[in-house]
C-alpha positions as CSV (number, residue, x, y, z in Angstrom):
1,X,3.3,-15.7,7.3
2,X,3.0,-12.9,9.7
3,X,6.0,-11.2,11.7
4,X,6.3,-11.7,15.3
5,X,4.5,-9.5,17.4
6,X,6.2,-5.7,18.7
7,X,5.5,-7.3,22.3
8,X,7.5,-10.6,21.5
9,X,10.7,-8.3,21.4
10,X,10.1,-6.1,24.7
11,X,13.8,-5.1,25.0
12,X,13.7,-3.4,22.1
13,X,12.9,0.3,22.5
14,X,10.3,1.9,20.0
15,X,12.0,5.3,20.1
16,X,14.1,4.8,17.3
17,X,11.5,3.7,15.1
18,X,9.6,6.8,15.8
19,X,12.3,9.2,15.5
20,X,12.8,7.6,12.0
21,X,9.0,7.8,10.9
22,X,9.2,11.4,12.3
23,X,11.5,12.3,9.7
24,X,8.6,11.4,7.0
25,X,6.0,13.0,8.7
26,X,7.7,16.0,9.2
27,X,8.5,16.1,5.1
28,X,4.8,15.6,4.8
29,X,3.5,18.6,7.3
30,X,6.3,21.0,5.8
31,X,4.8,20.1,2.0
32,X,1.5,20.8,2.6
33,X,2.2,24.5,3.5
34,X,5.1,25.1,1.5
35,X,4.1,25.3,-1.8
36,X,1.7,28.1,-1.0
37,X,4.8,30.7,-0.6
38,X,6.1,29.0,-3.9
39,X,2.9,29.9,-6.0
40,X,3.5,33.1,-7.3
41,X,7.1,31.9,-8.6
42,X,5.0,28.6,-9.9
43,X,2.7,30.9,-12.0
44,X,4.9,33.0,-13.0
45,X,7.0,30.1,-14.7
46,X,4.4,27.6,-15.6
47,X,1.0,29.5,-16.5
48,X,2.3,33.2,-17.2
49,X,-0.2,34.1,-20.3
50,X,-3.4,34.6,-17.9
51,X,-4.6,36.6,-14.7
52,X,-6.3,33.8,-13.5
53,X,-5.3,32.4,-10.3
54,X,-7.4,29.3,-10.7
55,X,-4.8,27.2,-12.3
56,X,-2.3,27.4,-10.6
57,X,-4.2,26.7,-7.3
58,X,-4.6,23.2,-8.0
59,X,-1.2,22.4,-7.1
60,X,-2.0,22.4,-3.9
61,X,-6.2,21.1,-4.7
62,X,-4.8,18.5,-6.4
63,X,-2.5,17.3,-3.4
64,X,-5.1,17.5,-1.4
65,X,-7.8,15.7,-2.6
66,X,-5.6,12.7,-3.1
67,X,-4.0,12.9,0.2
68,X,-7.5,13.0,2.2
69,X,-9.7,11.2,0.3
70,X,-8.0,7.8,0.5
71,X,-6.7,7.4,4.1
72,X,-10.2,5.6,5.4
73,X,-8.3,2.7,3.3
74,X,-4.8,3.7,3.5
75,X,-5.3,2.7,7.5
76,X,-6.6,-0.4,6.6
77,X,-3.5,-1.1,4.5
78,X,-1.1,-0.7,7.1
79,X,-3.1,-3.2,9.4
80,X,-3.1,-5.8,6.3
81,X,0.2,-5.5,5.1
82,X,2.1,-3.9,7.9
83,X,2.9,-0.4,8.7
84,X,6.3,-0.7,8.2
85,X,5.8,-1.7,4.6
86,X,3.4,0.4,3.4
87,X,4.6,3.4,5.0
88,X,7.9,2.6,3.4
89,X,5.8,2.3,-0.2
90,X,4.4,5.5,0.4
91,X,7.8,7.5,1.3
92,X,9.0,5.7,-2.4
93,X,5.9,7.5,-4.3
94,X,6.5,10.7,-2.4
95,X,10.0,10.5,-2.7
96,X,9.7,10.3,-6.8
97,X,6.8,12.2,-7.0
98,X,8.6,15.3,-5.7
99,X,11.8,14.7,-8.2
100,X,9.0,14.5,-10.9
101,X,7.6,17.9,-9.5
102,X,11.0,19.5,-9.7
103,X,11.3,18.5,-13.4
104,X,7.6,19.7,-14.7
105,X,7.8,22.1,-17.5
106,X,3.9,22.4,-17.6
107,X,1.9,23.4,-15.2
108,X,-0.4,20.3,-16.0
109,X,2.6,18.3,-15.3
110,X,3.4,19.6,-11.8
111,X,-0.5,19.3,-11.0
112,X,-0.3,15.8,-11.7
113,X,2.9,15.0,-10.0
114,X,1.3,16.4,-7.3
115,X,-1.7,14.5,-7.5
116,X,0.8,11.9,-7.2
117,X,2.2,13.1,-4.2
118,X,-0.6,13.5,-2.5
119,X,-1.5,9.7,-2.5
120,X,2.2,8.8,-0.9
121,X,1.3,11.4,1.9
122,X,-1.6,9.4,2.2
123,X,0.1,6.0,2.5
124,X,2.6,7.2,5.0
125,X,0.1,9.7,7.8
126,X,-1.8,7.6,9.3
127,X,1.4,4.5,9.5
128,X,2.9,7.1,11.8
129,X,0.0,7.1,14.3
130,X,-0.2,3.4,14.0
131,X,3.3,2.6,14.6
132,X,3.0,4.4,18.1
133,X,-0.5,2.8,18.7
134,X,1.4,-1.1,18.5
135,X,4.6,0.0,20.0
136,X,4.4,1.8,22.7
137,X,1.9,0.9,26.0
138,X,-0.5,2.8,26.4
139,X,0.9,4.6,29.6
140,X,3.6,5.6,27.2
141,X,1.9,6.9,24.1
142,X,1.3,10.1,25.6
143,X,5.2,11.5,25.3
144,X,5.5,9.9,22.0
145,X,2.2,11.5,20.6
146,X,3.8,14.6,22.0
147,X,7.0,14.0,20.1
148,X,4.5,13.4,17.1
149,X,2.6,17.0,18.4
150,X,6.0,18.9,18.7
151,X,6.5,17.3,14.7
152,X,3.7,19.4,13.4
153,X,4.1,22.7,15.5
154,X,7.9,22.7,14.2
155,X,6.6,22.3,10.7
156,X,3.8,25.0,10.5
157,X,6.8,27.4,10.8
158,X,9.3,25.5,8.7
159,X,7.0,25.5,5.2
160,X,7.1,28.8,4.7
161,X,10.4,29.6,6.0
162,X,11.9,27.1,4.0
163,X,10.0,28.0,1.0
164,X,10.4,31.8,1.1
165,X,14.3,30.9,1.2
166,X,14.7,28.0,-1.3
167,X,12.5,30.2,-4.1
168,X,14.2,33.2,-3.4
169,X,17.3,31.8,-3.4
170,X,17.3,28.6,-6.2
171,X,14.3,28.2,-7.5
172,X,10.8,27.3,-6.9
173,X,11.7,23.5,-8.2
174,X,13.8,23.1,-5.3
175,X,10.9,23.0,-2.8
176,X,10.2,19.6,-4.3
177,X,13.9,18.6,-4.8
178,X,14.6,18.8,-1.3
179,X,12.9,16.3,-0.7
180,X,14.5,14.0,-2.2
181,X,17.8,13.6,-0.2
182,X,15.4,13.8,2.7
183,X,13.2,11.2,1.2
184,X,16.4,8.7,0.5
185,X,17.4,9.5,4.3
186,X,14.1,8.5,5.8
187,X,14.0,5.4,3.5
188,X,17.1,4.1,5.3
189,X,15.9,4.6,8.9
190,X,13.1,3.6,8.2
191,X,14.2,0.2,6.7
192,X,16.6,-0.3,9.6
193,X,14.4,1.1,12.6
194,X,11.3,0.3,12.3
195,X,9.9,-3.3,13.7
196,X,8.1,-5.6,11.2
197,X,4.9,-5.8,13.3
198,X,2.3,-8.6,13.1
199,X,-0.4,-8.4,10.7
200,X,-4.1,-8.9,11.1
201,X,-6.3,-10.5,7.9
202,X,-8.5,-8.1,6.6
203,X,-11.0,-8.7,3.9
204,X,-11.3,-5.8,2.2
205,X,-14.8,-4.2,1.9
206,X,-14.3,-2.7,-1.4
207,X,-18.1,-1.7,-1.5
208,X,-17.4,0.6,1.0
209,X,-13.9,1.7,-0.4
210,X,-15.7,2.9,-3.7
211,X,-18.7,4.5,-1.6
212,X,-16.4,6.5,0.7
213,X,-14.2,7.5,-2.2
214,X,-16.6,8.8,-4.2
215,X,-18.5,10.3,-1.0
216,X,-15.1,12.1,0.2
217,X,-13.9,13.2,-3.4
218,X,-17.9,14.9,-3.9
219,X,-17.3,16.8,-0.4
220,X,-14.1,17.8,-0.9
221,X,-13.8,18.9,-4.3
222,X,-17.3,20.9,-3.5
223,X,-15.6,22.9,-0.7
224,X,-12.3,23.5,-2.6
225,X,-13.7,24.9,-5.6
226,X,-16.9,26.7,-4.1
227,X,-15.5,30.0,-4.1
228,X,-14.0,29.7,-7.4
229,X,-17.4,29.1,-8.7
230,X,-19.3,31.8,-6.3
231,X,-21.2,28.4,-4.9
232,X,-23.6,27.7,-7.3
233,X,-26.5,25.4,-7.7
234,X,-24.4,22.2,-8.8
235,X,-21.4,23.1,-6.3
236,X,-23.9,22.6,-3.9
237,X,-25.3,19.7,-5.6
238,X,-22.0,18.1,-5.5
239,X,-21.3,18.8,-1.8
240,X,-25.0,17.9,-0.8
241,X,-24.5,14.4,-2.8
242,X,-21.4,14.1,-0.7
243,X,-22.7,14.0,2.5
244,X,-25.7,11.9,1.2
245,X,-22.9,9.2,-0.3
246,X,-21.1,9.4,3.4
247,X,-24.8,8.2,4.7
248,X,-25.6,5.5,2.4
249,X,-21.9,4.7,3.8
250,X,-22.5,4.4,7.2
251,X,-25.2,2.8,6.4
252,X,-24.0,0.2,4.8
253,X,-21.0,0.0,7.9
254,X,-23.7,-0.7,10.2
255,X,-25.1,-3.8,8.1
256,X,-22.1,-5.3,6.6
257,X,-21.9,-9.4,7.8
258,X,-18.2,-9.0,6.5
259,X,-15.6,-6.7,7.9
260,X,-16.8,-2.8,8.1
261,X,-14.2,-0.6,6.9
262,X,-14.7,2.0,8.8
263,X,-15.3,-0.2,12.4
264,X,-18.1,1.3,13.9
265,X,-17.8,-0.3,16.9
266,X,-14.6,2.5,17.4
267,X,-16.9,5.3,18.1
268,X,-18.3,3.5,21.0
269,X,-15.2,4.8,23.0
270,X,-16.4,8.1,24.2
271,X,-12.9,9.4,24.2
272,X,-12.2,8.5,20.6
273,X,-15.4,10.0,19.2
274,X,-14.9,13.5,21.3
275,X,-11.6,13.3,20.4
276,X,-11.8,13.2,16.3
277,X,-14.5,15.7,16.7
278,X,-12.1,17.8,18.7
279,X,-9.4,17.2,15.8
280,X,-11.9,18.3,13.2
281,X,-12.5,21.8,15.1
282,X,-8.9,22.0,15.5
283,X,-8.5,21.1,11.8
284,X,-10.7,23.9,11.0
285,X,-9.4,26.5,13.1
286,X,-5.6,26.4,12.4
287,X,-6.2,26.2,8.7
288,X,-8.8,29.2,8.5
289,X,-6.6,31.3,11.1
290,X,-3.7,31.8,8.5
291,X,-5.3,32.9,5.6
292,X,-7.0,36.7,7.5
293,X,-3.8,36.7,9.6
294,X,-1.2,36.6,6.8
295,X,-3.3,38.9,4.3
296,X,-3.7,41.9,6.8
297,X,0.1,41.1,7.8
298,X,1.5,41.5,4.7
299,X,-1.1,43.7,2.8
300,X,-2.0,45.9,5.7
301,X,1.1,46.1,7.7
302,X,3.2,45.7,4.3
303,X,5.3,42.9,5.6
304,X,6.8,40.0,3.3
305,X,6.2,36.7,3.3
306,X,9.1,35.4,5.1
307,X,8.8,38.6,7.8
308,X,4.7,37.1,8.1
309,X,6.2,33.9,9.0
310,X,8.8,34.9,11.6
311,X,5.7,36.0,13.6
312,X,4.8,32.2,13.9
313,X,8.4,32.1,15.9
314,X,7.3,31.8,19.1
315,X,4.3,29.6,18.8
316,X,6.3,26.8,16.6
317,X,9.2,27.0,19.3
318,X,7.2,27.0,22.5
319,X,4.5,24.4,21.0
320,X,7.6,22.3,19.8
321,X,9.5,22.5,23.2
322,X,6.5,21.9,25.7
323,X,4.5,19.4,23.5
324,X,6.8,16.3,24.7
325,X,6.4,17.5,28.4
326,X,3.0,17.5,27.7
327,X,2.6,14.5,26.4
328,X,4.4,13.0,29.3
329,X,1.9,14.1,31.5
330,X,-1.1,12.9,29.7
331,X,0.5,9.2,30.7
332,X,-0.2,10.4,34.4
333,X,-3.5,12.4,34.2
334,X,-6.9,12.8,32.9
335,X,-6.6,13.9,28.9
336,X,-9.1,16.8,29.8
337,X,-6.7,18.8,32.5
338,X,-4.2,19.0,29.6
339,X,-7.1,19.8,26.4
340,X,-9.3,22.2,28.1
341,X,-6.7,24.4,28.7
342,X,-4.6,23.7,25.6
343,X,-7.5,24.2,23.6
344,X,-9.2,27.1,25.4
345,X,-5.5,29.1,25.7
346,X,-5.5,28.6,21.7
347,X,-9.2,30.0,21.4
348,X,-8.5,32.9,23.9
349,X,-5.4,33.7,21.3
350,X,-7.9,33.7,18.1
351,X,-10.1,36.0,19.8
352,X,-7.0,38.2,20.6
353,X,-5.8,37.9,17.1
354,X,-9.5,39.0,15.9
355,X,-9.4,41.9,18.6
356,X,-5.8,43.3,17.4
357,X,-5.4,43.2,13.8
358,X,-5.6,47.0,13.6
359,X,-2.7,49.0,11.6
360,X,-1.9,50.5,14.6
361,X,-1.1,47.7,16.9
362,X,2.2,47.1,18.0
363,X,4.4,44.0,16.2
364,X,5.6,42.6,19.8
365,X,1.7,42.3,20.3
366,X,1.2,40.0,17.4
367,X,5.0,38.1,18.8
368,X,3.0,37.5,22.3
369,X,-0.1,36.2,21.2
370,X,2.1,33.7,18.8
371,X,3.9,32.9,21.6
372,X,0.7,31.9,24.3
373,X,-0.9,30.0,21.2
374,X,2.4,27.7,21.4
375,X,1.6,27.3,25.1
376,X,-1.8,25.9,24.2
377,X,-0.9,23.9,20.5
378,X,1.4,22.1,23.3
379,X,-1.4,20.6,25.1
380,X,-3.7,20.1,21.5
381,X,-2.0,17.8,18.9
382,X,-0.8,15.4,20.9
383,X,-2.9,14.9,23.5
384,X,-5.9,14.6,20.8
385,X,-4.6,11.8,19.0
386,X,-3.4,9.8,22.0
387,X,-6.8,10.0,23.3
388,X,-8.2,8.9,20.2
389,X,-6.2,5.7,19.9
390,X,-5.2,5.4,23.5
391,X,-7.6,2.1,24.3
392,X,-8.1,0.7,20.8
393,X,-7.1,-2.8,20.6
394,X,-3.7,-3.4,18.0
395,X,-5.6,-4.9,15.1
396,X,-7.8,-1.7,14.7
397,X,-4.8,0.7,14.7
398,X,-4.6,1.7,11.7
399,X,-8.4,1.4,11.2
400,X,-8.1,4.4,13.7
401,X,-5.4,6.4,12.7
402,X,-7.0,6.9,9.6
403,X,-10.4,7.8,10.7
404,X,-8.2,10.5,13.0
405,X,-6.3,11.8,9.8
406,X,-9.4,11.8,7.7
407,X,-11.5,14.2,10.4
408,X,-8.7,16.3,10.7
409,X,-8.3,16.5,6.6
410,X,-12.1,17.1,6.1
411,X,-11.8,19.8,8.9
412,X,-8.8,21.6,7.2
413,X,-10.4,21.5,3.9
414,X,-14.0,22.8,5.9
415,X,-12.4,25.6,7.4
416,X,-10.5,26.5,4.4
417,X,-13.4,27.0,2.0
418,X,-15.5,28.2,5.1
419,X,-13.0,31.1,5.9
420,X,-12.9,32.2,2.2
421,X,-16.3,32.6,1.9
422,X,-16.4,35.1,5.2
423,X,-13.5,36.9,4.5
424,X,-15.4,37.4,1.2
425,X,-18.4,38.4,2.4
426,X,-16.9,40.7,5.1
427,X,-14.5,42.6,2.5
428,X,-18.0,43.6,0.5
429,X,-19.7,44.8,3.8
430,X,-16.9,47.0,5.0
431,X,-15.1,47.5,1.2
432,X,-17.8,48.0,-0.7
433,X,-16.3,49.8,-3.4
434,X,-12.9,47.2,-3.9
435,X,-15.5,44.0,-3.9
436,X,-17.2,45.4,-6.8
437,X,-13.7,46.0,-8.4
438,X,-13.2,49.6,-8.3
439,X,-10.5,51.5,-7.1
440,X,-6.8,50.5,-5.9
441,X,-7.7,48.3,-3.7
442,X,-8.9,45.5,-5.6
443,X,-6.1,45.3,-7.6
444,X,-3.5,45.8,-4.6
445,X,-5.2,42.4,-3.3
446,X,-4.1,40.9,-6.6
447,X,-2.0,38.6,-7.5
448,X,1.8,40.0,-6.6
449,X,0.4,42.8,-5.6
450,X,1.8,45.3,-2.2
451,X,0.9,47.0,0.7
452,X,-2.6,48.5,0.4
453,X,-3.6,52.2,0.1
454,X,-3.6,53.9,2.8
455,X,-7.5,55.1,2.7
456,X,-8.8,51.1,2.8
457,X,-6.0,49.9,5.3
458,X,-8.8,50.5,8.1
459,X,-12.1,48.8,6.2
460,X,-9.7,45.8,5.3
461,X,-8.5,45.0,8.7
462,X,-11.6,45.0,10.1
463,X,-13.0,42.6,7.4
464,X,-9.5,40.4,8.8
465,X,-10.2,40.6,12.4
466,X,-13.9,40.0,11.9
467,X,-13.1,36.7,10.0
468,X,-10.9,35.2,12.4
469,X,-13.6,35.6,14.7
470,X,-15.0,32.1,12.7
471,X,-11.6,29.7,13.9
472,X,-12.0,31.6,17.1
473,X,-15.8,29.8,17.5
474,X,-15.7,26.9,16.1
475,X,-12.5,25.9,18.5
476,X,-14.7,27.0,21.3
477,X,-16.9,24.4,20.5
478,X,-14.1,21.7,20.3
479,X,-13.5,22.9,23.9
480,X,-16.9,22.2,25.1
481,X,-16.6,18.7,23.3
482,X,-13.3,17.7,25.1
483,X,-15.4,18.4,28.5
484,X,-17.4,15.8,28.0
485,X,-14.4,12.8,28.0
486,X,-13.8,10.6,30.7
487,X,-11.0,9.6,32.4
488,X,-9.7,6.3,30.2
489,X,-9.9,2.7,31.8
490,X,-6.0,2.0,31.7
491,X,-4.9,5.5,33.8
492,X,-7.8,4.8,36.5
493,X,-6.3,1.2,36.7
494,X,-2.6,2.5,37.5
495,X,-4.2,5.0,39.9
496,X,-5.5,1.9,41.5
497,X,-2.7,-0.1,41.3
């Protein structure tokens, strides 16, 4: 028996259910980035006896790959079984997944618990989207999207403020136990808030579900661990095999007499094809910004962690306060005079970061350009995923939300691997000398290791502002993508109404 439909009830207002679902989310976004501050603390308890950083950064690999590879199917779930239900299954796996993280005593322990993890994130993301997708109309779904948007600029800056204070101060365990109150919270509101919605019979195509598993574990584990392996022949192999899997998927998407999937009907909506390609770039370009940014702030400039993230200040604010304006608006105007400036102010700011990460530049210079990326991250997350899902039809929802989250993941985990590789490469053309290991700088750029010498500070920030010249150009191609939308169906019908 199905639920009654989230339009049978019209009364009832969705915000409540979203501000609850919110709560999850945002315990998702601030996980993903807090653990990184937490790693030397992690190491230091769990894997002390070796130099090796390559252990200990699957805590966050292993998270990874379980949260991205499975939401083509986690989507699917929620249509199936209901959002509400499987996004509450998923908070109950995170939830006890991060007490069990708290409690490792091995590192082999916490990688699994977080492997664990990973797959509750997984369950819950794209329930979020869906949620707003079913209960709001679409001339609404722009100023919750931007509530969704503000959820993900506030938590870039939380992570590693929260972590830099919870390890400092009790431990790094209690970056996972704090989640646990929080998860018990969100449980509750969810439970009471959110609608039962009517479900929609799938049958499951597990062909494709072991196709697309296997085709998204091959590419992703191939771009995490290429560095760690200087991409050799069978790193290449793997990712190669990867995106020939992902073919022989479509492939069989396009020929399947039962139901696809992966729908690919979907990416006949201009709008929702341009838009998970703009997500992708995005994806790409906020993950491979931080990694030259915070190295040159804290081994060039000699800042701390936590001092590296107040710098983020003003963009988390300004995103966070303007994104639900934004989003407003987007219910009233074509998406593309709201993401061709949101996207191309957040370009113009990489190109500015690029252009001023010298040891002599000012610290206010680094707080303004933080600030006007805010400005454009308003008019980015949001708006991107309500033009994605803004005309697809309620029993694809979650078919679509998880094709969103899944670009976005791939583009994160692209950009990641892609932005190591440069920054890399770039240290050996203009550090010659510390990439073959000799020297104080290598070893400065160690693990725990301080402020650089003062003879390398120079070569080293250019290598930094040279790299984030990468985020800087692939998010101008996201730009030219988002030119290329067209006004949707339901905003030129209002107009003519």
């Amino acid at each position: 028996m199905t639920a009654s439909p989230a339009n049978a009830t019209p009364e009832r207002s969705p915000w409540p259910a979203l501000w609850a679902l919110v709560i999850g989310f945002f315990m998702i976004l601030v996980d993903t980035t807090i653990v990184s501050v937490a790693n030397p603390a992690i190491k230091a308890a769990l894997d002390p006896g070796t130099n090796s950083l390559d252990n200990v950064v699957w805590v966050t690999s292993a998270y990874l790959l379980t949260y991205a590879v499975p939401l083509l199917v986690t989507g699917r779930l929620g249509d199936r079984f209901g959002p509400k239900n499987i996004y509450l299954i998923g908070l109950v796996i995170f939830t006890g997944a991060s007490l069990w993280c708290g409690m490792s005593g091995t590192l082999g322990g916490l990688i699994a618990a977080r492997a664990v993890q990973g797959l509750g994130a997984s369950l819950m993301t794209p329930q979020t989207m869906a949620v707003i997708t079913r209960t709001f109309p679409p001339l609404k779904r722009g100023a919750a999207m931007g509530l969704w948007g503000a959820t993900a600029g506030v938590a870039t800056l939380t992570g590693p403020l929260a972590g830099g204070l919870l390890v400092d101060g009790l431990g790094w365990e209690w970056i996972f136990f704090i989640n646990v109150p929080i998860g018990v919270l969100a449980f509750v509101l969810a439970w009471i808030l959110v609608p039962k919605l009517e479900t929609h019979s799938h049958s499951f195509d597990i062909p494709g579900v072991i196709v697309s598993g296997v085709g998204l574990f091959l590419i992703v584990f191939g771009l995490q661990e290429g560095e760690k392996y200087s991409w050799n022949g069978w790193i290449w192999a793997m990712i190669l095999g990867g995106v020939a899997v992902m073919a022989v998927f479509v492939f069989m998407q396009s020929r399947t007499t039962r139901e696809p999937l992966v729908p690919l009907e979907l990416f006949r909506d201009r709008n929702f094809s341009l838009s998970n390609f703009g997500i992708t770039t995005v994806g790409f370009a906020i993950t491979s910004m931080a990694l030259p940014l915070m190295f040159f702030i804290q081994l060039a400039r000699g800042m701390t962690p936590t001092q590296a993230a107040l710098l983020m200040v003003p963009m988390a604010v300004i995103s966070g306060a303007l994104a639900p304006f934004a989003g407003r608006l987007l219910d009233r105007v074509d998406p593309r005079l709201i993401l061709v400036p949101g996207l191309s102010i957040v370009t113009i700011s990489l190109f500015a970061y690029a252009l001023s990460l010298h040891p002599d530049t000012p610290i206010w210079v680094y707080l303004v350009i933080s600030g006007v990326m805010g400005i454009g991250q308003a008019g980015m997350w949001g708006p991107l995923a309500t033009t994605a899902n803004r005309n697809l039809p309620p029993r694809l929802a979650g078919a679509g939300s998880g094709i969103h989250n899944t670009t976005r993941t791939v583009g994160s985990v692209v950009g990641s691997a892609a932005i190591a590789a440069l920054m890399q490469a770039r240290l050996e053309a203009n550090m010659p000398e510390a990439a073959a290991g000799q020297g104080g700088a290598a070893a400065s750029m160690g693990f725990g290791g301080g402020k650089l010498p003062e003879p390398v500070i120079d070569a080293f920030s250019t290598a930094m502002g040279q790299s984030m010249l990468l985020p800087a150009a692939v998010l101008a191609i996201g730009v030219i993508a988002v030119c290329f939308m067209e006004r949707p169906v339901v905003l030129a019908r209002s107009s003519a109404d």
